[in-house]
C-alpha positions in Angstrom: -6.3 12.7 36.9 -4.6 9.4 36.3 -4.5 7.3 33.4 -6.4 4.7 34.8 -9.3 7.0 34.7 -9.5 6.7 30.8 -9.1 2.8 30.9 -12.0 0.7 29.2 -12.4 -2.9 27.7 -12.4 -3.2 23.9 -12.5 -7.2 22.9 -9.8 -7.3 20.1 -12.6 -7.9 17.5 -13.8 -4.8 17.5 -10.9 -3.4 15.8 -12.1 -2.6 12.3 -9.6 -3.7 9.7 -11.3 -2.3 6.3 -13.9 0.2 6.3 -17.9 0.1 5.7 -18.8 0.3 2.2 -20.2 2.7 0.6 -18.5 4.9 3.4 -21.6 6.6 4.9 -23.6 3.4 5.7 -21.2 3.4 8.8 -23.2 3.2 12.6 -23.5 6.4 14.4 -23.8 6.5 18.1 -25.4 10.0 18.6 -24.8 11.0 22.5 -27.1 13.5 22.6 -27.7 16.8 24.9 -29.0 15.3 27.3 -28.2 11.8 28.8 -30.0 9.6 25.8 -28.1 7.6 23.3 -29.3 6.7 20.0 -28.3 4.2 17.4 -27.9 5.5 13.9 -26.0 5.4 10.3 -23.7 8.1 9.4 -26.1 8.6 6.2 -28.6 9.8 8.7 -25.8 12.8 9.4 -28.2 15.4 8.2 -31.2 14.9 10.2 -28.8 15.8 12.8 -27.6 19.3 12.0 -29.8 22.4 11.6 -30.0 24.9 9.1 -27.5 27.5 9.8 -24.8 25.1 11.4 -21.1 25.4 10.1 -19.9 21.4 9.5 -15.5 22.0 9.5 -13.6 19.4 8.3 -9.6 18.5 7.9 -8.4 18.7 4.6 -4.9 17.1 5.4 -3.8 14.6 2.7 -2.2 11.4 3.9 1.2 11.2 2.6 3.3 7.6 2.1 5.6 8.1 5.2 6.6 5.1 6.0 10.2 4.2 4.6 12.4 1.3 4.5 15.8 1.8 3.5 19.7 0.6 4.0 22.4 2.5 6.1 25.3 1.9 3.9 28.3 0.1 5.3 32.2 0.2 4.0 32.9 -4.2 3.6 29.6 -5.0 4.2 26.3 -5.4 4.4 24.0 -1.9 5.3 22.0 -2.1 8.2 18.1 -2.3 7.5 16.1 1.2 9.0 12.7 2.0 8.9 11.8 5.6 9.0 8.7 6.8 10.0 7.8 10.7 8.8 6.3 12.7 10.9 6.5 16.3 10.8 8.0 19.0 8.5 10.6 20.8 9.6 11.2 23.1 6.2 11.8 21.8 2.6 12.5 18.4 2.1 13.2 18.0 5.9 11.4 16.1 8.5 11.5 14.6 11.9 11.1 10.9 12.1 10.7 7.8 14.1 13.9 5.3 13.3 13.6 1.8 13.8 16.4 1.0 14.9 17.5 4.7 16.2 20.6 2.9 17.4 22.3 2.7 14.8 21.8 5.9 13.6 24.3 8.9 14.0 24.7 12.3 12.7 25.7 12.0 9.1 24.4 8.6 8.5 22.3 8.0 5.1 18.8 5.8 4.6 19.2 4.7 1.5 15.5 4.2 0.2 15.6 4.5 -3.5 18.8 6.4 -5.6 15.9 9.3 -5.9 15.2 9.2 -2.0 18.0 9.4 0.2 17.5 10.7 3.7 20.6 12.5 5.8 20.3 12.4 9.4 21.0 15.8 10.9 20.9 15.5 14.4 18.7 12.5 17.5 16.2 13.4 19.7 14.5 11.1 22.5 12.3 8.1 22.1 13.8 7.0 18.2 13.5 10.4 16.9 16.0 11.7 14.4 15.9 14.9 11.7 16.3 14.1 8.6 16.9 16.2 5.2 16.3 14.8 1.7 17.9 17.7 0.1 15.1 18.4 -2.4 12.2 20.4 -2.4 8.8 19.5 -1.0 7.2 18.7 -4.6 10.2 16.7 -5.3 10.1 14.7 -1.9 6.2 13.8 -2.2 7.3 12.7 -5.8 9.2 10.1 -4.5 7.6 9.5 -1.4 4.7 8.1 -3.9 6.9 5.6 -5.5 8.9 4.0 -2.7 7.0 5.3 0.6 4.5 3.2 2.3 1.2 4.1 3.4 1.8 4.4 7.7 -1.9 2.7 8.6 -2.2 2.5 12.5 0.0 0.0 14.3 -3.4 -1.8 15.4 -4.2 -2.2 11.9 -0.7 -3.6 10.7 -0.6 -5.8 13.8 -3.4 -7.6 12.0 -2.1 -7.3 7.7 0.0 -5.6 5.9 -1.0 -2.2 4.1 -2.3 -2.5 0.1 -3.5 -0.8 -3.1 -6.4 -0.6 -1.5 -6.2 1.4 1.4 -4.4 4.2 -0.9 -8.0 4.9 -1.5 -9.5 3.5 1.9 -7.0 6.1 3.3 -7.9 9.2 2.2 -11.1 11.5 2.8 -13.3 13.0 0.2 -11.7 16.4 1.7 -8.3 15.7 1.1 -6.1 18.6 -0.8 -3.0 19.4 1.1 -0.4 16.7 1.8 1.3 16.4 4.7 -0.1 13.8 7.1 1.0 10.7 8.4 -2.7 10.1 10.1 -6.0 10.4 8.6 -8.1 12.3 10.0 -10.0 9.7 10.4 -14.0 11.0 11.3 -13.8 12.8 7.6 -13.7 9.0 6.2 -17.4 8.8 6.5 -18.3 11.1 4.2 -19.3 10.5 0.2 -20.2 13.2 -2.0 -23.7 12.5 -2.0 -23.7 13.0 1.8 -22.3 16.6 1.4 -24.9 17.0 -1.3 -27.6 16.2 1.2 -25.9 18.4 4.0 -25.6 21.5 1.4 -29.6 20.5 0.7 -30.4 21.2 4.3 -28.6 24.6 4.6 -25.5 23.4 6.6 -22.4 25.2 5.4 -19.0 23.8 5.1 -15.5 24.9 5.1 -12.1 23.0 5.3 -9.3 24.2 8.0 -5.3 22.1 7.4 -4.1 19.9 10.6 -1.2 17.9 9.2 -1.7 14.9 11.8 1.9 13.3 13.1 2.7 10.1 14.1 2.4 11.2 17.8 -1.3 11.0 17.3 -0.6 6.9 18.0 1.8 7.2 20.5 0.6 5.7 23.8 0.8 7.9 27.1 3.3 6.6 29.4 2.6 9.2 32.3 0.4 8.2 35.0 -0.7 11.7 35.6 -2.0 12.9 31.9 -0.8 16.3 33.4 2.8 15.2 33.1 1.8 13.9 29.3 3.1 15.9 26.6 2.2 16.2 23.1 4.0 16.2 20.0 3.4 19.4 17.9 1.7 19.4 14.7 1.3 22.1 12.3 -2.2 23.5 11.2 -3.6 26.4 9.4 -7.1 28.4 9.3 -7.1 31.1 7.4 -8.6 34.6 7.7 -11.9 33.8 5.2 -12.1 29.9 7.6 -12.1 32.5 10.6 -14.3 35.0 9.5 -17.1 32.4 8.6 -16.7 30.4 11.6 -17.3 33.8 13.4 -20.5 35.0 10.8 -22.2 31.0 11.4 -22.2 31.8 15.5 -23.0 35.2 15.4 -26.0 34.1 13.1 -27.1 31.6 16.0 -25.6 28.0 14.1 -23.4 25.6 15.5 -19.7 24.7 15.1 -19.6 21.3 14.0 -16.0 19.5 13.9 -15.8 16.9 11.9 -12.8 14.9 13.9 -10.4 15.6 17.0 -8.1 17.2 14.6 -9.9 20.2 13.3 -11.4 20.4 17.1 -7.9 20.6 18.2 -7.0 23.4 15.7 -10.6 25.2 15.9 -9.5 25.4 20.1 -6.2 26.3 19.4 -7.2 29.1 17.2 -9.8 30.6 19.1 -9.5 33.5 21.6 -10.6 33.3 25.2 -14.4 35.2 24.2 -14.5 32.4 21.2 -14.4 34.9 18.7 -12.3 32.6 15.9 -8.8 34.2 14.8 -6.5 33.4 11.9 -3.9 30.8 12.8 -0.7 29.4 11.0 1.6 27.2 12.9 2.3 24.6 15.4 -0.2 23.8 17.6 0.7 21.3 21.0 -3.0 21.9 22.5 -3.9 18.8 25.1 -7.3 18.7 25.8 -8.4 16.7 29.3 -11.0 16.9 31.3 -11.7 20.5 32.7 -10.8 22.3 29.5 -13.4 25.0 28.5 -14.3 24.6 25.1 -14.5 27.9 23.2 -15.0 27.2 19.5 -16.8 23.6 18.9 -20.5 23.2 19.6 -20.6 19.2 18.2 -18.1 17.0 17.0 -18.3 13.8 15.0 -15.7 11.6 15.9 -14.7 8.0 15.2 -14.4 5.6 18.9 -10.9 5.9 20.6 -8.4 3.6 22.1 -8.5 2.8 25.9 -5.9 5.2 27.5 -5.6 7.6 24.4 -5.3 11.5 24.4 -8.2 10.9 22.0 -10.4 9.6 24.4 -9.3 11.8 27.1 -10.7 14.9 24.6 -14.2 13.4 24.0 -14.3 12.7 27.4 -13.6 16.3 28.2 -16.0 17.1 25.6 -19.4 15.1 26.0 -17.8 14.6 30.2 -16.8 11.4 31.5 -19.2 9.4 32.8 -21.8 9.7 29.5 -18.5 8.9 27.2 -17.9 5.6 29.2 -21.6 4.7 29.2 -21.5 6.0 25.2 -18.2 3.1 24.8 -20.0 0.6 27.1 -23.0 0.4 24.9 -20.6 1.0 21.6 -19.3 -2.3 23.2 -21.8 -4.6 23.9 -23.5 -3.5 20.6 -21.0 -4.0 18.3 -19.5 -1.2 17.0 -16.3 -1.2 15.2 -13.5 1.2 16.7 -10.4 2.5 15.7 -9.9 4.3 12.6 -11.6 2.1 9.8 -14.5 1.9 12.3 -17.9 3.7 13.0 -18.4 7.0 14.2 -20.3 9.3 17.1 -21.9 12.3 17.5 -21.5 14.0 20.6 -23.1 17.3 22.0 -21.3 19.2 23.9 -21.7 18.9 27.8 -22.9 22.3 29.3 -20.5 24.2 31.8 
């Protein structure tokens, strides 16, 4: 397939820059099992799920990654870097995107802060350097709080600058272990009233980690997506996360993903029969069209760039042609995209 296949046209102003308050008053385009689509609000979630479904979320916790310090210079004035975190490597060392990687070289410090000094170990391709702070990960997200800056999408900063506000805008209500540079951004929907009402109607719930990386906003440059390749990113379910996803379907309820991230891990954790296996590590998974899903019955998901590996997965998910009738109405009505915008429900195509 090429990349012109997952092309579309998104009028600039449907870029959401702040999101829909209270959170759950949001639109929801439900794509349903068959070919209908129907207008809705997030709050309406629960009339959408059964008794006996399993709703997963991402419990990632977005982390200030976005740095702007000074290469130091003997005589003279530092050059000006901007590093974008992006993955762990091990404590207190990450890889990053530098801005300019140029003038970057093994050995070289980012001065951010005198309590946030990056070393940079070694370049990659495409701006990407390791760095090592030389401190442990508690100490790191310490500091990352008091000089790091919160790394909202690039369409976002095109249009303002990142504030107090979006420290809270930023974050889901599942948040608990830091380590993105993404929200995840489908688990910004939800209030604690809405879970209360999902609870109410016999849904389970349980939380699986996907540390989202920078990569996520990285545009595909390939014209084949089967020459694309993903950055990896680090995720976790553990053996009690398997073992209910596993008891829900055995039980006859759904696996509903709450965002392309925990679909991505939930795929990348499952065996070939579905059965839902314990999983700690990196996780590169791509999913196009033609990928048989194994794990994820229904997915709530937020609307995708033109182009993206995002929309390439929902498109592989709820198939082609309803997605681009799903955006073409998401268009024409109104709907806000991106990650501050409204969300969909999509049913999963049958083989």
């Amino acid at each position: 397939m090429q990349l012109a296949d997952f092309d579309f046209e998104l009028p600039p102003e449907r870029i959401a820059t702040r999101p829909a308050e209270p959170r759950d008053s949001a639109r929801l385009l439900v794509v349903g099992p068959d070919e209908g689509l129907t207008d809705a609000r997030v709050g309406d979630l629960v009339d959408w799920l059964r008794p006996g479904d399993l709703l997963v979320a991402n419990d990632t916790k977005v982390i200030p990654a976005r740095l702007y310090g000074i290469r130091p210079r003997s005589g003279g004035a530092g050059a000006r870097i901007e590093l974008l975190l992006h993955r762990r490597l091990g404590p207190g060392a990450w890889a990053a995107f530098a801005r300019p990687a140029k003038r970057l070289a093994p050995g070289d410090r980012v001065v951010v802060a005198d309590d946030l000094v990056a070393t940079v170990v070694d370049k990659g391709d495409d701006g990407e350097v390791r760095v090592d702070f030389s401190c442990d990960d508690a100490t790191l997200f310490a500091a990352l709080e008091r000089w790091g800056n919160l790394p909202l999408p690039p369409y976002i900063l095109a249009q303002r600058d990142a504030d107090d506000r979006d420290r809270r805008d930023y974050q889901t209500v599942f948040a608990d272990h830091e380590g993105s540079v993404a929200a995840p951004t489908a688990g910004l929907h939800f209030t604690p009233e809405l879970l209360a009402r999902i609870e109410a109607r016999g849904v389970r719930r349980l939380t699986v980690t996907l540390h989202v990386g920078a990569g996520t906003f990285l545009p595909v440059k390939t014209e084949r997506i089967a020459d694309h390749r993903m950055h990896a990113e680090w995720g976790e379910v553990t053996a009690e996360a398997a073992a209910a996803v596993n008891a829900a379907r055995a039980a006859g309820g759904r696996i509903v993903a709450v965002g392309t991230t925990a679909t991505r891990l939930l795929e990348s954790a499952a065996g070939e029969d579905g059965t839902m296996l314990p999983f700690s590590g990196e996780t590169a998974i791509f999913i196009t069209p033609g990928y048989k899903f194994r794990a994820v019955d229904v997915l709530m998901t937020n609307f995708h760039l033109p182009k993206s590996t995002l929309f390439m997965l929902v498109c592989a998910f709820a198939g082609m042609d309803r997605m681009k009738r799903a955006y073409a109405h998401a268009v024409a009505d109104g709907y806000r995209f991106y990650s501050y915008g409204d969300a969909s429900l999509l049913h999963r195509t049958t083989p």
